[in-house]
Every structure is written in C-alpha cells, then in structure tokens.
C-alpha positions as CSV (number, residue, x, y, z in Angstrom):
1,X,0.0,0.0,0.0
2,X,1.5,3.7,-1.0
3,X,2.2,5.6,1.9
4,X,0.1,8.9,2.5
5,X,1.3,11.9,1.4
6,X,2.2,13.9,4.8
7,X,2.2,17.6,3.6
8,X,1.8,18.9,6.8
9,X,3.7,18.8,10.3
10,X,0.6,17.9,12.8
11,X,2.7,18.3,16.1
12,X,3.6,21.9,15.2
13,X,0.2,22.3,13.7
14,X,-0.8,21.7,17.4
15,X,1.7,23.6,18.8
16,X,0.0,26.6,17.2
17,X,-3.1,26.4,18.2
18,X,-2.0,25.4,21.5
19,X,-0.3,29.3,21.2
20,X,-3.4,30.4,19.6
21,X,-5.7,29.4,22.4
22,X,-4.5,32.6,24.6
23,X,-5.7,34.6,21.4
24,X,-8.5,33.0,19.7
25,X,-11.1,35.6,21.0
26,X,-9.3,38.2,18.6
27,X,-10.7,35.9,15.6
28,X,-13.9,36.1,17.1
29,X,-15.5,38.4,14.5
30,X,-14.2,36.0,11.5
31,X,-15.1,33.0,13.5
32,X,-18.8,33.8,14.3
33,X,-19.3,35.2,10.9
34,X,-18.7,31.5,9.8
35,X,-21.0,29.8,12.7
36,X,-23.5,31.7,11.8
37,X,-23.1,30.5,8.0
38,X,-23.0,27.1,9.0
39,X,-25.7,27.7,11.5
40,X,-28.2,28.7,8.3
41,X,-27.4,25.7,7.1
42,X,-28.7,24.1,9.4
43,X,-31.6,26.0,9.9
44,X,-32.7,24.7,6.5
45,X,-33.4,20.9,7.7
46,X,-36.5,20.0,10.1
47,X,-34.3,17.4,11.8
48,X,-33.9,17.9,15.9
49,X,-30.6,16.5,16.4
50,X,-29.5,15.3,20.2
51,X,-25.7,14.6,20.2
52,X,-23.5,16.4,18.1
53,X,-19.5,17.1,17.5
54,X,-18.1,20.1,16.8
55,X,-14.7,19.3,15.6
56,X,-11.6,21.7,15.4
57,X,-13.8,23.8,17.5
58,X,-11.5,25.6,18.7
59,X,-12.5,28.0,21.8
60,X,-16.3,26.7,21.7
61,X,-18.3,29.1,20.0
62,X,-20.2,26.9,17.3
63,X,-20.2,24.0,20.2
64,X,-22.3,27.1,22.7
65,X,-24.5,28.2,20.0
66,X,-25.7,24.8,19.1
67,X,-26.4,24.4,22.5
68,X,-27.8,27.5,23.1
69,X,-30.0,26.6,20.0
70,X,-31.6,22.8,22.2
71,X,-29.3,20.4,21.5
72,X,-28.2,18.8,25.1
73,X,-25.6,17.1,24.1
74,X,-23.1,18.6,22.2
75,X,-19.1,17.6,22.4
76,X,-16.4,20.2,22.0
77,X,-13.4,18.6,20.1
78,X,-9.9,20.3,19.1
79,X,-6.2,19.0,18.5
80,X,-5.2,21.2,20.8
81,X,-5.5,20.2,24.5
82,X,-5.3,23.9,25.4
83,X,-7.6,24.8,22.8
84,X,-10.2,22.0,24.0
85,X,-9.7,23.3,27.7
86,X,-11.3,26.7,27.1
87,X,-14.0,25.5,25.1
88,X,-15.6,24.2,28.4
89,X,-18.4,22.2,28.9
90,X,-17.9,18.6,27.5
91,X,-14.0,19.2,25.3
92,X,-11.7,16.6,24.5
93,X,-8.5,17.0,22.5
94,X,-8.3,14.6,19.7
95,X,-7.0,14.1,16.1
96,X,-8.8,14.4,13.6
97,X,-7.0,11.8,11.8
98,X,-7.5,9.5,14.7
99,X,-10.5,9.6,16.0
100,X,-11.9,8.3,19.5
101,X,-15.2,8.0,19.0
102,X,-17.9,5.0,18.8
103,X,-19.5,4.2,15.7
104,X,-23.1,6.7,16.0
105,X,-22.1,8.3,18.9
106,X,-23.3,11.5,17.2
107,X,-26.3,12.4,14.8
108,X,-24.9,15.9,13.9
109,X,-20.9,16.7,13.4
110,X,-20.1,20.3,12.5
111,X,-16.8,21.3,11.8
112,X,-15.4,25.2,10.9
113,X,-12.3,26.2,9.1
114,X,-10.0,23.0,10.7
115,X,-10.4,19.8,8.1
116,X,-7.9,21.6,5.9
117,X,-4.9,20.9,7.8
118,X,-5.8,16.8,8.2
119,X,-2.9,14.9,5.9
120,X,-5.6,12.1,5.3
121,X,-8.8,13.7,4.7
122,X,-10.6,10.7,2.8
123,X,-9.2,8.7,6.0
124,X,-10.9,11.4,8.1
125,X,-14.3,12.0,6.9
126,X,-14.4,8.2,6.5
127,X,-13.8,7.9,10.4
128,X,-16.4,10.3,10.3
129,X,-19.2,9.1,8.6
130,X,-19.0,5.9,10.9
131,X,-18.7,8.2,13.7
132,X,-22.3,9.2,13.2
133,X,-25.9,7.3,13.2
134,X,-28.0,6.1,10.4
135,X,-29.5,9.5,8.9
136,X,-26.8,11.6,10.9
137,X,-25.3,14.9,9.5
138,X,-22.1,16.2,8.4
139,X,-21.7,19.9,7.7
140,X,-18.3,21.3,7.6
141,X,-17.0,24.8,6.0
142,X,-13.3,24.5,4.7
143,X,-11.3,27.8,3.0
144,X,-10.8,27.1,-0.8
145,X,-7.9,27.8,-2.5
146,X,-8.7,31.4,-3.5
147,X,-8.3,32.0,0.4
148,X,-5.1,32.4,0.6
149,X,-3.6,32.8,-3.2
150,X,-3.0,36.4,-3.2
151,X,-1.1,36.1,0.3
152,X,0.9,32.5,-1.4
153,X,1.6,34.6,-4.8
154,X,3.0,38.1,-2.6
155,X,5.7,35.8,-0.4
156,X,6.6,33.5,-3.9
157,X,7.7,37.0,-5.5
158,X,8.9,38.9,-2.6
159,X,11.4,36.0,-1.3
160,X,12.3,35.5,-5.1
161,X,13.3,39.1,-5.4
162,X,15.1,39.6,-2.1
163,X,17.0,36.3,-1.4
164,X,16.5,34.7,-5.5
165,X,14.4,31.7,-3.9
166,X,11.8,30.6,-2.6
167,X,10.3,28.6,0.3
168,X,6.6,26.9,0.8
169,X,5.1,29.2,3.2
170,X,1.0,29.0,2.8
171,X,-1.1,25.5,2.7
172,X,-2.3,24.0,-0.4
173,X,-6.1,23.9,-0.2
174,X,-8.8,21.7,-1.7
175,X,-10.8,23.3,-4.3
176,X,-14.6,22.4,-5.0
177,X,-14.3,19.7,-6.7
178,X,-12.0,18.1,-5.0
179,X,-14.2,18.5,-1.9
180,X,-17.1,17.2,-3.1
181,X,-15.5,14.2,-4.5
182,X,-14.7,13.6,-0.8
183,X,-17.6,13.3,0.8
184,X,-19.0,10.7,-2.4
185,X,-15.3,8.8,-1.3
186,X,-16.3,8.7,2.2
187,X,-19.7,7.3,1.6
188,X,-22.1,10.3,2.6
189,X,-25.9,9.8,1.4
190,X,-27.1,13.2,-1.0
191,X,-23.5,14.7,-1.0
192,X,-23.4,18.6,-1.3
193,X,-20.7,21.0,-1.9
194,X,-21.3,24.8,-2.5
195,X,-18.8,27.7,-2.4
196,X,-19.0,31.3,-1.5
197,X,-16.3,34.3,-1.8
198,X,-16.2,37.1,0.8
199,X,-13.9,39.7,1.1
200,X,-11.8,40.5,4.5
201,X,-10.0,43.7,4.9
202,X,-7.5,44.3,7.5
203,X,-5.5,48.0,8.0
204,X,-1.7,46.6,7.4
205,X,-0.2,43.4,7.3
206,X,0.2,43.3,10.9
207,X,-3.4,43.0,11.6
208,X,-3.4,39.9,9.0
209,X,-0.6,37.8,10.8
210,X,-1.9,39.0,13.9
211,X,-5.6,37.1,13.2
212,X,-3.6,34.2,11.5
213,X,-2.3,33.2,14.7
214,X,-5.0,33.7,16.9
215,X,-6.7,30.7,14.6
216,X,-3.9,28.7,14.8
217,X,-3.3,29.0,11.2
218,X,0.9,29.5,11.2
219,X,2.7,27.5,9.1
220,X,3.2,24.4,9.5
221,X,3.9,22.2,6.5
222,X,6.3,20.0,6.4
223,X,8.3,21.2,4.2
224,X,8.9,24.9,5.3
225,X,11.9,26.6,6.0
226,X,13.0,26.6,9.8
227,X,14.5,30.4,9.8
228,X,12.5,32.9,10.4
229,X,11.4,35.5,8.1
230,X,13.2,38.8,7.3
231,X,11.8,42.1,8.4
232,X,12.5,42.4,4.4
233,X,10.9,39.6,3.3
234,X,7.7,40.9,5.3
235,X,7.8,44.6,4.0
236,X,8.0,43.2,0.5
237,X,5.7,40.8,0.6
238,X,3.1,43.4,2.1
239,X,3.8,45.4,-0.7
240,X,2.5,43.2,-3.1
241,X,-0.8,42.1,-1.6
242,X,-4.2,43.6,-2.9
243,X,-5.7,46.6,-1.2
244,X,-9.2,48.7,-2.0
245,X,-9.9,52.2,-2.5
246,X,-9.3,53.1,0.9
247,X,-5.8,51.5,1.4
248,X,-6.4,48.5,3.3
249,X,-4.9,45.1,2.4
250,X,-8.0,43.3,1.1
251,X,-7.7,39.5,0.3
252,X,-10.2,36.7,-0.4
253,X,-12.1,34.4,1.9
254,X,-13.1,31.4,0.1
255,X,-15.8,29.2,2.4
256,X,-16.4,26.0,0.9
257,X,-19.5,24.1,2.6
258,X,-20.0,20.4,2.6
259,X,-22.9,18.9,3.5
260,X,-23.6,14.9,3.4
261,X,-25.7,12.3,5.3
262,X,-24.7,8.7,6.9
263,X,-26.5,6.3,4.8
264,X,-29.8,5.1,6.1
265,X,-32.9,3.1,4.9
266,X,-35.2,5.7,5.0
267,X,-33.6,7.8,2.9
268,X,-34.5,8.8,-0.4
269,X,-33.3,6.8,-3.7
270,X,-33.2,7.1,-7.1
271,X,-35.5,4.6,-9.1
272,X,-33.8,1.5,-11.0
273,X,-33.8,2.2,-14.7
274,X,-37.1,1.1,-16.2
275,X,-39.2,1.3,-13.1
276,X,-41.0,4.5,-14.1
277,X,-44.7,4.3,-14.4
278,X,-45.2,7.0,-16.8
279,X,-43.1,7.5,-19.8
280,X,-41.3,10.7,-21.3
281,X,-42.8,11.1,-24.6
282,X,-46.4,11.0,-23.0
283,X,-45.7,13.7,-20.9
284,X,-43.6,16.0,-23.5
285,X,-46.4,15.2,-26.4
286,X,-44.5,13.4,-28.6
287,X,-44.1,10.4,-30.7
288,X,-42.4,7.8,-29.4
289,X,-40.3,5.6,-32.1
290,X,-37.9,3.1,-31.6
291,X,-34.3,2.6,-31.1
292,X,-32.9,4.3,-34.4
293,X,-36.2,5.0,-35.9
294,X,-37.2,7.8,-37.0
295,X,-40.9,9.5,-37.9
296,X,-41.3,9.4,-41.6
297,X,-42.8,12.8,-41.7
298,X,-38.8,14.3,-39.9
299,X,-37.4,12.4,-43.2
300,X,-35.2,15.3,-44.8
301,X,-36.7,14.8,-48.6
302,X,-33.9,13.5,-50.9
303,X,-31.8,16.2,-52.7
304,X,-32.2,16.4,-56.1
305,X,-29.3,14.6,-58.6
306,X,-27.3,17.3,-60.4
C-alpha cells in the first residue's frame, strides 16, 4: 500500500493552536461570521438532532450556540488540549485523523475552518461518517484555495526578489471539486458542496498575521523553512498584496460548505432504470419511435441529382 502523502507537520500544527488558544477571541468576529453560516445551514433541515460534534472547534463558539440553540448534548473537540480546555463544557483533545469516538455516537458533526490541515482527509471524513448514526449529519465549511492565493503569490515574489528563492510558506487547499468528490469517497448519502467568496480587509499586514495566529493558522507544512522571516521579506511581501480604494490590504475568503448524510434506509433513492410508471414522450407530447427509428414525416426529402 502507498504511503500517504504527509504535507503537513501535525505536532507543530498543534503547537500553534496550543499558542493560539490565549488569542483566539481576537478571531472572534471571522469565527462567528462562519458559525453563523453554518448555523443557516442548518436551519434549512427539520431534523432535531441530540448529540453532536463540533470538531476543530477551537474555543467553543459553534459548540455554545448549538447548545444555546436545544441540543443537550453537544461535544467540543480540538487538537489542541489547550484549545479544548477553554472550550468548556464537554472538550476533548483529539485528532482528527484518529478519531476516538464510537460508531453513532453522534447524529450531527459540524466542523469550521480546521479539516484543511488533516494529511488524510478521505481517512478522516471516513472515520467520520461511521462516527455518526443512520440519517446523521455532516456539515463542515473549509477555506478554498482562492483564500489564501493572493497572500501565497505576494511571499513567492517577494522572497524571489530579495533572497533569488523561494520557500513553501502558505497550505495548499482543496478546491470544490476536490471536496465534493470527498464526501462521495467517504460514503455520505445526498453529497453537497457549495462555495461562496467574501472579502476581508485588515488595515496593514500586521493585523493579517496578527488574526492568522489567533486561529492557529501559522505555518506548519512540512516542508517549510525553519528560519524565520526577514523584516525584508515581510515589508516586500506586504507590498505586493491587494488593497481597496481606501488602502487596506484586502484579500479573499473562500468558504467551501460540505454537506452529506450517513447512509440510512429511509432515505430517499433514485428509481432503477425502467421502473417508471409514466413514460417521457407522453408527458412531452410526442411520438415515441424506436431505437434508431425515425418519424417518416422528420425524413429530410432527398436532394435532387445534379
């Protein structure tokens, strides 16, 4: 069996957001803007769910609201055991790519702006799928690749004009497609994937780092360069990102939302070929002919010899 690709360093991935969890609440504004995205969603199902996940949770804000919103037993999950610790209530620190849950120990599993930095994702949302009961949800909201492109493309050019190289210094992220072939991989009933762009502005680079730490979103791939970078590198690169009318650095935030169902009887299916009761021409009003027929009044009339 090939080996899976490990693109990104978990342990220091955890190390960050264990440094992040003494600044998360500065996030708070980009944070709740998602909950309350993924909260919509799922406002838009009639089921009354009674034990649910919130995974990568972070501090505990989706994990309160969806109490807050009747659900009485909801489970605060992070990688970080710091992280987990202020999310209160009932937190555990666990992997994502090891899970420690039961088969259907949940009927609803949210997660916000964490899957991203799992090495085996199809591995993961497998572990979660089982990790939920017949007719259970998954809803999760990743960033798409458009998130952090402008930010990837200002440090390529800036480190390739200041030291003639360059290093990897932002995440590779899955696009739609790629995302929605997951959850069809991992064996989710009615598989949806949707994307949305908003835009986040932030006064001078400073603020931008600033927020990227507080989520725990430092780099961590595998692959990066261990020195730090230059106070040149820095001013360069914030030279080249995008900014509006007014000044301010204003990037991209790509949310993409997955949406899929454990598998369950009561479901709906599509029909096996040739079970329909009515047929297509009926209802369209037209002749039906046979396999390479055709009506002999549609005959094009035989072009005249020259």
């Amino acid at each position: 069996m090939a080996a899976i690709p490990q693109p990104f360093d978990r342990r220091a991935h955890r190390l960050s957001r264990d440094r992040a969890a003494a600044l998360v609440d500065r996030a708070e504004p980009l944070l709740a803007a998602v909950a309350d995205r993924m909260l919509d969603r799922l406002d838009d199902t009639t089921r009354r769910f009674t034990r649910a996940l919130d995974l990568g949770g972070r501090h505990g804000l989706l994990a309160r609201a969806l109490h807050a919103r009747g659900i009485p037993v909801v489970v605060s999950a992070d990688l970080s055991p710091r992280m987990a610790a202020r999310a209160g209530g009932l937190a555990v620190a666990a992997d994502e790519e090891w899970l420690p849950f039961a088969p259907g120990a949940f009927d609803l599993i949210v997660s916000a702006l964490s899957l991203h930095w799992v090495n085996d994702l199809p591995g993961a949302m497998i572990q979660l799928r089982q990790a939920l009961r017949p007719d259970g949800l998954f809803l999760a909201i990743l960033p798409g690749p458009a998130t952090l492109a402008p930010l990837r493309a200002a440090f390529l050019a800036a480190e390739a004009a200041t030291s003639g190289g360059a290093s990897p210094r932002v995440i590779p992220l899955p696009d739609l497609r790629d995302a929605a072939s997951l959850l069809q991989r991992a064996g989710f009933a009615l598989p949806v994937a949707d994307a949305e762009t908003l835009t986040v502005t932030y006064p001078d680079p400073f603020a931008l780092f600033a927020e990227l730490r507080a989520l725990g979103e430092t780099n961590a791939l595998a692959a990066r360069s261990r020195r730090p970078a230059t106070r040149a590198l820095i001013a360069e690169a914030a030279r080249r990102l995008p900014r509006d009318s007014e000044g301010r650095i204003a990037l991209p935030l790509e949310l993409i939302t997955l949406t899929g169902w454990a598998p369950a009887a009561s479901q709906p299916r599509p029909l096996a070929p040739g079970s329909g009761a009515a047929r297509l021409a009926a209802a369209l009003g037209a002749d039906e002919q046979g396999a390479g027929e055709l009506a002999p009044s549609r005959l094009a009339p035989p072009k005249p010899a020259r």
